[in-house]
KEKOL-21822 format. One record per residue (C-alpha): residue in one letter; x, z, y. Coordinates in steps of 0.05 Angstrom, whole numbers. Example, Ala and Ser with C-alpha at 12.3 -4.5 7.8 and 13.67 -1.06 7.14 Angstrom:
% residues 2
<atom><residuo>A</residuo><xx>246</xx><zz>156</zz><yy>-90</yy></atom>
<atom><residuo>S</residuo><xx>273</xx><zz>143</zz><yy>-21</yy></atom>
% end
This chain:
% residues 145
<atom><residuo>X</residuo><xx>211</xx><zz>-851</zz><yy>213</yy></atom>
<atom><residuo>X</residuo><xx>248</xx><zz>-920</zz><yy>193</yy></atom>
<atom><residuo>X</residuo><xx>205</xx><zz>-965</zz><yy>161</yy></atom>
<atom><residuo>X</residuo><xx>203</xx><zz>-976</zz><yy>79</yy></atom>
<atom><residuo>X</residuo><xx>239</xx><zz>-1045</zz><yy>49</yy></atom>
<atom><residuo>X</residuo><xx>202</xx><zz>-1085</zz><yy>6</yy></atom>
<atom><residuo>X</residuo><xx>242</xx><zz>-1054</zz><yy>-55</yy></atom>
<atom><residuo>X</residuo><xx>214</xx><zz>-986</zz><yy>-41</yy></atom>
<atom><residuo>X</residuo><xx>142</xx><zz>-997</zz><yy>-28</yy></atom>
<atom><residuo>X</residuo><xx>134</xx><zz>-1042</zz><yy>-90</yy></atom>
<atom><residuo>X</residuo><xx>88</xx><zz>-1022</zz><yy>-142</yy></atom>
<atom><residuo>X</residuo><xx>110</xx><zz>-1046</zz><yy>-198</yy></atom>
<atom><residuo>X</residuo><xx>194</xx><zz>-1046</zz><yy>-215</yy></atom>
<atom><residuo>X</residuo><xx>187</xx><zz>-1095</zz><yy>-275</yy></atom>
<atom><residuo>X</residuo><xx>184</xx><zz>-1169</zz><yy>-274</yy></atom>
<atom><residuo>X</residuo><xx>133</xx><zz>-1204</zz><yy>-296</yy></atom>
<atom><residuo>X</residuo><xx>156</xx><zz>-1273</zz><yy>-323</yy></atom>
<atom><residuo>X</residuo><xx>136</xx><zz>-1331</zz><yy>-364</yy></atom>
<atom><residuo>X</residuo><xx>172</xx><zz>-1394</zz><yy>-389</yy></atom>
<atom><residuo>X</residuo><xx>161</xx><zz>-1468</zz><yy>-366</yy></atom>
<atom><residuo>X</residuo><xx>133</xx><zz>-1491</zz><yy>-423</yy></atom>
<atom><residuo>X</residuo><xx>79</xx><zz>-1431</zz><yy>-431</yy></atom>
<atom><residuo>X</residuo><xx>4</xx><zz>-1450</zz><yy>-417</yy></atom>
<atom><residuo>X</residuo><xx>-36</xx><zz>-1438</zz><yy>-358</yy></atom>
<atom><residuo>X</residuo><xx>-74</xx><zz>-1397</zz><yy>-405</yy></atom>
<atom><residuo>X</residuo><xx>-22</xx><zz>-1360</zz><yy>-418</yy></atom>
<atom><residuo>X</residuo><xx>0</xx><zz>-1348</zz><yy>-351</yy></atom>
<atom><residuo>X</residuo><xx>-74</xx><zz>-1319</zz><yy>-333</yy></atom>
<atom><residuo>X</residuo><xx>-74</xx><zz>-1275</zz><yy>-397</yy></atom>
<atom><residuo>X</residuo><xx>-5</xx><zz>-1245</zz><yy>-370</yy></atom>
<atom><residuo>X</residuo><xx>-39</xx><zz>-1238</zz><yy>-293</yy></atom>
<atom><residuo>X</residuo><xx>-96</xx><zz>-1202</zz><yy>-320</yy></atom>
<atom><residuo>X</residuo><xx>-64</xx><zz>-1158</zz><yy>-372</yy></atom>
<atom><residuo>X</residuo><xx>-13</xx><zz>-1120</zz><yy>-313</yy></atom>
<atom><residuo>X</residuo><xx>-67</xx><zz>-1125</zz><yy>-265</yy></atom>
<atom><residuo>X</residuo><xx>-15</xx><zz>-1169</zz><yy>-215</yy></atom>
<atom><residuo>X</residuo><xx>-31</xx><zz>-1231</zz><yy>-175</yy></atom>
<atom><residuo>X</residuo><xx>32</xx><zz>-1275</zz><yy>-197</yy></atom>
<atom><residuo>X</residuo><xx>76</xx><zz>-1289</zz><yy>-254</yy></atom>
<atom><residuo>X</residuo><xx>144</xx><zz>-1313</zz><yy>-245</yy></atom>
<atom><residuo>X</residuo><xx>175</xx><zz>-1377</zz><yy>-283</yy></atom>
<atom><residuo>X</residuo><xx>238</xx><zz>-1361</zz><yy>-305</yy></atom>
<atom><residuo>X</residuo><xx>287</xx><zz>-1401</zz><yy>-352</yy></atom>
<atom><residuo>X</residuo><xx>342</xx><zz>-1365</zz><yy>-395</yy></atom>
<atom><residuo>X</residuo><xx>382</xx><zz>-1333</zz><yy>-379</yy></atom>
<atom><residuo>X</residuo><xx>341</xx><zz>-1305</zz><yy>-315</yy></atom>
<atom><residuo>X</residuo><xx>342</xx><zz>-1363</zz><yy>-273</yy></atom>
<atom><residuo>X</residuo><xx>282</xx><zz>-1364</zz><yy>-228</yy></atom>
<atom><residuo>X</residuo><xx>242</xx><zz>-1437</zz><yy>-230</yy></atom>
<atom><residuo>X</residuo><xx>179</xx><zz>-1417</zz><yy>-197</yy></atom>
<atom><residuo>X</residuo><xx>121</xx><zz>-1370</zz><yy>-186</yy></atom>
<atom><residuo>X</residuo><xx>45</xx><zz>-1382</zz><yy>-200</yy></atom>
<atom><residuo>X</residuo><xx>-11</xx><zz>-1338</zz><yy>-162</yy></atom>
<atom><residuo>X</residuo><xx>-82</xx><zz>-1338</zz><yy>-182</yy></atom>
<atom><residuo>X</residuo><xx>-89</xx><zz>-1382</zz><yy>-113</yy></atom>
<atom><residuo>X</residuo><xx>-49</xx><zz>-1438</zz><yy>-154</yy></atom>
<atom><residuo>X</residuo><xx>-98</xx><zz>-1429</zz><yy>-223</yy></atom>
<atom><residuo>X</residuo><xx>-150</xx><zz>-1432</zz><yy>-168</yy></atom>
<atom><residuo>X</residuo><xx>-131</xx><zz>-1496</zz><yy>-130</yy></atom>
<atom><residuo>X</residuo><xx>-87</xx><zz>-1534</zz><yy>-175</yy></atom>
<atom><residuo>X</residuo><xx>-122</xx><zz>-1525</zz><yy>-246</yy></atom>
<atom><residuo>X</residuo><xx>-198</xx><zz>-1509</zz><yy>-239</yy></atom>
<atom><residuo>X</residuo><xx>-210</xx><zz>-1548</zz><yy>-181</yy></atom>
<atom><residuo>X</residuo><xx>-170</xx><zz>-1602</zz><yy>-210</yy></atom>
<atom><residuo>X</residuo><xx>-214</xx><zz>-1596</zz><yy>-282</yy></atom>
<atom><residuo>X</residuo><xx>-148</xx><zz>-1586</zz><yy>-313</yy></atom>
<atom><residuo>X</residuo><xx>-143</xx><zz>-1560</zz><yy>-387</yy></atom>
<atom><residuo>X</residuo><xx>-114</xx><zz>-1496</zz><yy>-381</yy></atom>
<atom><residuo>X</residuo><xx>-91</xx><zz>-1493</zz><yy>-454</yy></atom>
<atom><residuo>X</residuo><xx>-56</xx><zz>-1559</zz><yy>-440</yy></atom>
<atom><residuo>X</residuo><xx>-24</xx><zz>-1560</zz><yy>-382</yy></atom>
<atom><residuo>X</residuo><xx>40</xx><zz>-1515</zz><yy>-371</yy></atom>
<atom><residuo>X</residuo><xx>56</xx><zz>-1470</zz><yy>-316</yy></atom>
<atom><residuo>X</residuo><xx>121</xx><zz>-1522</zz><yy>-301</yy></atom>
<atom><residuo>X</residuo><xx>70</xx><zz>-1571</zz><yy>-282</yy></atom>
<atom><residuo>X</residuo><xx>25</xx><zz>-1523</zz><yy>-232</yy></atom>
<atom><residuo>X</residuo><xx>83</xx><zz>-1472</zz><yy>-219</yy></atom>
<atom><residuo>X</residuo><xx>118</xx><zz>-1471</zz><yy>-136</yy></atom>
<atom><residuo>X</residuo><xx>182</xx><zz>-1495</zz><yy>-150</yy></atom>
<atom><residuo>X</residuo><xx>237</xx><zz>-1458</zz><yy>-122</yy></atom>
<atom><residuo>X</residuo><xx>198</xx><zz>-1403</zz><yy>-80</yy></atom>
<atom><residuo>X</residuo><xx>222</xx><zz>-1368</zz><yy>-18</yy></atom>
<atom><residuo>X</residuo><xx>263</xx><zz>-1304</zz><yy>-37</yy></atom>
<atom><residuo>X</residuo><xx>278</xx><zz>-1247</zz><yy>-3</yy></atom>
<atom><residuo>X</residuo><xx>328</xx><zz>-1190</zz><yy>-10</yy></atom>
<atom><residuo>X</residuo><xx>304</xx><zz>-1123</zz><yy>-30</yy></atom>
<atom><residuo>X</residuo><xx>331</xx><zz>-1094</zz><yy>37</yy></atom>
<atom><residuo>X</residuo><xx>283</xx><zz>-1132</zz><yy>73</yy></atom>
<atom><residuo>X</residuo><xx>233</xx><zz>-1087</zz><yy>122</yy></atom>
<atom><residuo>X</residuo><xx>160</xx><zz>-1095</zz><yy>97</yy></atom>
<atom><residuo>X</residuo><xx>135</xx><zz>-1126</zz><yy>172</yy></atom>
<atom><residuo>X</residuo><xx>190</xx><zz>-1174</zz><yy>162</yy></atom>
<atom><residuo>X</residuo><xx>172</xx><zz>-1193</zz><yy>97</yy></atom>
<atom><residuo>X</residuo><xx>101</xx><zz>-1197</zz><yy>124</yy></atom>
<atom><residuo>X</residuo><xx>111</xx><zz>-1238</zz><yy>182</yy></atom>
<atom><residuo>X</residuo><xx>148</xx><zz>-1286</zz><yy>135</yy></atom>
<atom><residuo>X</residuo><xx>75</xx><zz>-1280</zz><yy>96</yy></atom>
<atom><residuo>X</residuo><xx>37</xx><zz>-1299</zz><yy>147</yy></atom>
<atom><residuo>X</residuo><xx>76</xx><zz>-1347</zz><yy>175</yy></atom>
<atom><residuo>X</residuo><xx>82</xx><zz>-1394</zz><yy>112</yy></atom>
<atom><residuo>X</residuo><xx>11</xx><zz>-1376</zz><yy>83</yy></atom>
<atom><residuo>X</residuo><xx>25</xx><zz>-1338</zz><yy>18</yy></atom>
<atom><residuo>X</residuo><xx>27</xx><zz>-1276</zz><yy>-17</yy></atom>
<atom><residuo>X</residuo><xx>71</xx><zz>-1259</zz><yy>-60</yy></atom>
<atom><residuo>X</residuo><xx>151</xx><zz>-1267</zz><yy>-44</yy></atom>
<atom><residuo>X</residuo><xx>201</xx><zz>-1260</zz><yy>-112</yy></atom>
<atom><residuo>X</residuo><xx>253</xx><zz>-1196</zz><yy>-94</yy></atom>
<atom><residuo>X</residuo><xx>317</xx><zz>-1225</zz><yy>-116</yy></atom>
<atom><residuo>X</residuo><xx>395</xx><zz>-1186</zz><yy>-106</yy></atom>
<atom><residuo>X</residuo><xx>447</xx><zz>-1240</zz><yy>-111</yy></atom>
<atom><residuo>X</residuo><xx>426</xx><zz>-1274</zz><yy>-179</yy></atom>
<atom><residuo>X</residuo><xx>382</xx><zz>-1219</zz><yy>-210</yy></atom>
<atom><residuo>X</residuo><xx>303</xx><zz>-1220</zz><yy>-197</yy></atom>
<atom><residuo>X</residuo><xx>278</xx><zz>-1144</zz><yy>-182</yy></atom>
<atom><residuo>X</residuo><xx>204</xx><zz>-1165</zz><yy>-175</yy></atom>
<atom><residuo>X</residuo><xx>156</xx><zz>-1186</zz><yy>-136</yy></atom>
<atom><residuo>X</residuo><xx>133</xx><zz>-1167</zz><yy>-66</yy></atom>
<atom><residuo>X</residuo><xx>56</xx><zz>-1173</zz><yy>-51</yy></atom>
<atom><residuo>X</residuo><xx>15</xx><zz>-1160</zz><yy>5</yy></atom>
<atom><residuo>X</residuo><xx>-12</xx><zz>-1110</zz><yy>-22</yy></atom>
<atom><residuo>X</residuo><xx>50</xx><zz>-1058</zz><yy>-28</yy></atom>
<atom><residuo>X</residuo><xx>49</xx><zz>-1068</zz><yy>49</yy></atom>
<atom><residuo>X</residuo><xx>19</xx><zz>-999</zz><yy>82</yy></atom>
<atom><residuo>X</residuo><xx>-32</xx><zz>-1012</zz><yy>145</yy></atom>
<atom><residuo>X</residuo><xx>19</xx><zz>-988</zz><yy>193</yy></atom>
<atom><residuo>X</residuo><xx>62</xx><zz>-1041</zz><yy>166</yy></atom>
<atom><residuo>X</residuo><xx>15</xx><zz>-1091</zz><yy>167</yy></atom>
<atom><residuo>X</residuo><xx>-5</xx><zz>-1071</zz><yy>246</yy></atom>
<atom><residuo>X</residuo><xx>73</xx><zz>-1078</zz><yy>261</yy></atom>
<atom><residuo>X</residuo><xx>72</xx><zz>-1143</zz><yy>225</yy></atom>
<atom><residuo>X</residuo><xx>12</xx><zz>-1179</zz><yy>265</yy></atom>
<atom><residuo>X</residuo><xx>35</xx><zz>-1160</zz><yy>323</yy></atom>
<atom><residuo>X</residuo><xx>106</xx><zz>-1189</zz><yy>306</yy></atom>
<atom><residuo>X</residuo><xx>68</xx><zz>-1249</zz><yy>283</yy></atom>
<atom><residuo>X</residuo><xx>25</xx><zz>-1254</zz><yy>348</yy></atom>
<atom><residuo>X</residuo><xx>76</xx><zz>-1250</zz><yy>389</yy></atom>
<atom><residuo>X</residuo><xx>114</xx><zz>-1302</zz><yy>360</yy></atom>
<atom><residuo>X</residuo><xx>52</xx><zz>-1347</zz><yy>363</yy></atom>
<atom><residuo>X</residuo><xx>52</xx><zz>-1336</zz><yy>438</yy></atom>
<atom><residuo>X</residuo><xx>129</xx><zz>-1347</zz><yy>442</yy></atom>
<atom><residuo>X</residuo><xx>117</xx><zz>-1420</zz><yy>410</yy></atom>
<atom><residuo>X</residuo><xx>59</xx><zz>-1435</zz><yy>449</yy></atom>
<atom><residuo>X</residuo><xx>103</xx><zz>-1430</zz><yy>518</yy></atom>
<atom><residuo>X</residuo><xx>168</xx><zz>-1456</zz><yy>483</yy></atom>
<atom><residuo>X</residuo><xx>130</xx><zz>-1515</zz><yy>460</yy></atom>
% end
């Protein structure tokens, strides 16, 4: 059975987007309404800035005792995030995951965003395919050097 991309195991086919100069606020109101761990920052028309997670309210506004009806998602967004296609396997995408320390990857197709991979939409078989991928490549660098 050949394994799922990251376009067909993910939940949700919409994008879910903010402006620059929105609110934090605002960004957590849009996170909670859809239920979705990230929001992507997106500047007309459709040009991709950023993406916040509810890791980056976490660690870059409430730890920081930032006003979150004052400070924009510009300010706390990741600039420029990692992309990947929507061909991409899921263990791939995972690896990728693990390997940089995040959660969420935009999908994007040439210029157009599709959505937003999470590690959720990854199955447990993938994820077992993944860690070992992920393992093994630990190993690899450890006798490379």
């Amino acid at each position: 059975m050949a394994e799922r991309t990251v376009f067909q195991s993910i939940t949700r086919k919409h994008v879910i987007s903010l402006g620059p100069q929105a609110t934090v606020r605002d960004a957590a109101c849009v996170m909670t309404r859809a239920n979705c761990g990230s929001v992507l920052i997106m500047d007309t028309p459709d040009i991709l800035l950023g993406i916040l997670t509810e890791r980056d309210l976490m660690t870059r506004v409430l730890a920081k005792g930032l006003d979150p009806e004052r400070t924009t998602t510009r300010e706390i967004m990741t600039p420029n995030p990692i992309c990947i296609g929507p061909e991409t396997r899921v263990s791939d995408a995972v690896v990728l995951m693990l390997d940089r320390g995040f959660r969420h990857l935009p999908l994007v197709s040439g210029q157009k965003v599709l959505g937003v991979f999470s590690v959720r939409d990854a199955l447990p078989r993938e994820l077992g395919t993944a860690l070992h991928q992920a393992e093994f490549n630990e190993q690899l660098n450890d006798v490379l050097g």
